[in-house]
N, C-alpha and C positions, 0 to 999 in steps of 0.2 A: 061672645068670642073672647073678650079680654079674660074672663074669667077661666075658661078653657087652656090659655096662654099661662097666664099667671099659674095655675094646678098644674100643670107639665111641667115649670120648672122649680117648682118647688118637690113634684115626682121624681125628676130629675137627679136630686139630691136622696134618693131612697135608691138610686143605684150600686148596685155592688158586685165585684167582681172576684172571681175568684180564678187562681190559675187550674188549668185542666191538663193535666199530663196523657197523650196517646201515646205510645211508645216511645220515640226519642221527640218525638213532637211534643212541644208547649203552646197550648192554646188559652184562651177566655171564656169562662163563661158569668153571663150575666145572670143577675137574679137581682130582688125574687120573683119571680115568673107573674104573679099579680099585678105587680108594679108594673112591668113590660108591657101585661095587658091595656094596664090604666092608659098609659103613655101611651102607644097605639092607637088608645081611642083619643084620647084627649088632640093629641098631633093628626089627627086623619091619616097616619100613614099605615101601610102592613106592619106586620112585628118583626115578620124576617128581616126586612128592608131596616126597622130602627134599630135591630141586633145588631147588623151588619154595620151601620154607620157610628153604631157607638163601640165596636171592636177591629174596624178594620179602613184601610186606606187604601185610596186604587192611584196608582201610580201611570203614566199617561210616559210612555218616553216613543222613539223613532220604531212607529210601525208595530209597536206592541203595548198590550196593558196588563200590567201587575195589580195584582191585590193580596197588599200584605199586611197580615196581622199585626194591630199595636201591644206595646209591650204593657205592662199592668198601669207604668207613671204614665203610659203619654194616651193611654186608655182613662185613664181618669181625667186629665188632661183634654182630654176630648168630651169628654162629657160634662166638666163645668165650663168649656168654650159653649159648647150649645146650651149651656142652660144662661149664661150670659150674652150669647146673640141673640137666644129668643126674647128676652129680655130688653136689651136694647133696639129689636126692631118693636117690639110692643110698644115702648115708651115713644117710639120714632111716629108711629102710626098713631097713637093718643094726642100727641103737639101736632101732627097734619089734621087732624080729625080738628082738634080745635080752632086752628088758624085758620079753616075752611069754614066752617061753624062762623067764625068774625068776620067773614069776605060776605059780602052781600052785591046785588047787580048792578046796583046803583055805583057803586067802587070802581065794580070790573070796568063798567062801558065805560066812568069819565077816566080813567086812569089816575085817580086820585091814588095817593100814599095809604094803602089796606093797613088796617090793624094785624096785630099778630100777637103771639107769647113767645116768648125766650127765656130759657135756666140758666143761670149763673151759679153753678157750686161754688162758693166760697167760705166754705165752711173749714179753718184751720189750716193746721201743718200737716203735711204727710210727712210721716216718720219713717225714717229707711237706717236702716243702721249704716248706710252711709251716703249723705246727701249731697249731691254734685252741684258745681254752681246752677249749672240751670234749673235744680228744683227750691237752688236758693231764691232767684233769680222768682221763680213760677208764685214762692209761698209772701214772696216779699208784696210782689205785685197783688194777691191775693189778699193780704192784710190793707195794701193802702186801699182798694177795692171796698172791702168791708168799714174802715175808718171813715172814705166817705161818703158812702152809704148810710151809716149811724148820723152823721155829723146831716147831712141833708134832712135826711127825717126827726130829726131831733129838732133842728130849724122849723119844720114844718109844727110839727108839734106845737112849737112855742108861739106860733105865730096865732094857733087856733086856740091856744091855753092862755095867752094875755092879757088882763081884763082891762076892758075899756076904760079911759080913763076921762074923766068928767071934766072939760075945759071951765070951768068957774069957778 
């Protein structure tokens, strides 16, 4: 399955749109038709059904439903949203998959403190060509994060890398 997951959004990314003129109508269309296939299969869903939600939006208001076509940006836009949600629900379901994998019955029944894994990105600055304080604020605390982090295992290190030293 993950593999499945992982191949549709990376298909995902071989989507391409093109404007379709009907007479004063401007529509989308998706290509290339192969790729649609792939995705289709890879997602278990129909193709009509993936065409339709990678060019169009249904609008829900009082007592009536719209369905209106996106424009070419917010069509693309839509389609690296789902290649980024399939994404982060994949990753979502690999950290439950393994937190469940560390939980064992002996844990459940006594209510002991379970094991688990957690991600910590802290890798760098994000770069924005203009950075507000609170991404100052995010990259600052980020750094001291990483400093003692390094600085902990670095302790650790030395602790294991010291050689004994001979009392006589």
């Amino acid at each position: 399955r993950i593999f499945f997951v992982l191949s549709a959004i990376l298909y995902l990314g071989n989507v391409v749109y093109k404007k379709k003129f009907t007479g004063r109508e401007e529509s989308l269309e998706v290509e290339p038709p192969e790729v649609l296939d792939t995705l289709s299969e890879l997602l278990k869903v129909k193709r009509d059904l993936l065409i339709e939600a990678l060019t169009k939006r249904k609008t829900v208001t009082v007592g009536e439903k719209l369905i209106l076509p996106y424009s070419l940006n917010e069509a693309v836009t839509t389609r690296d949203s789902m290649a980024k949600s399939l994404y982060a629900a994949l990753f979502d379901w690999i950290v439950l998959r393994i937190n469940h994998a560390l939980l064992n019955k002996k844990d459940m029944e006594e209510s002991v403190m379970c094991l688990s894994i957690g991600v910590l990105d802290i890798f760098g600055f994000e770069d924005f060509p203009h950075n507000s304080f609170e991404q100052f604020c995010i990259n600052y605390a980020n750094e001291q994060l990483q400093y003692y982090f390094n600085q902990h295992i670095f302790k650790l290190e030395q602790v294991g890398v010291t050689p004994q030293r001979d009392p006589s």
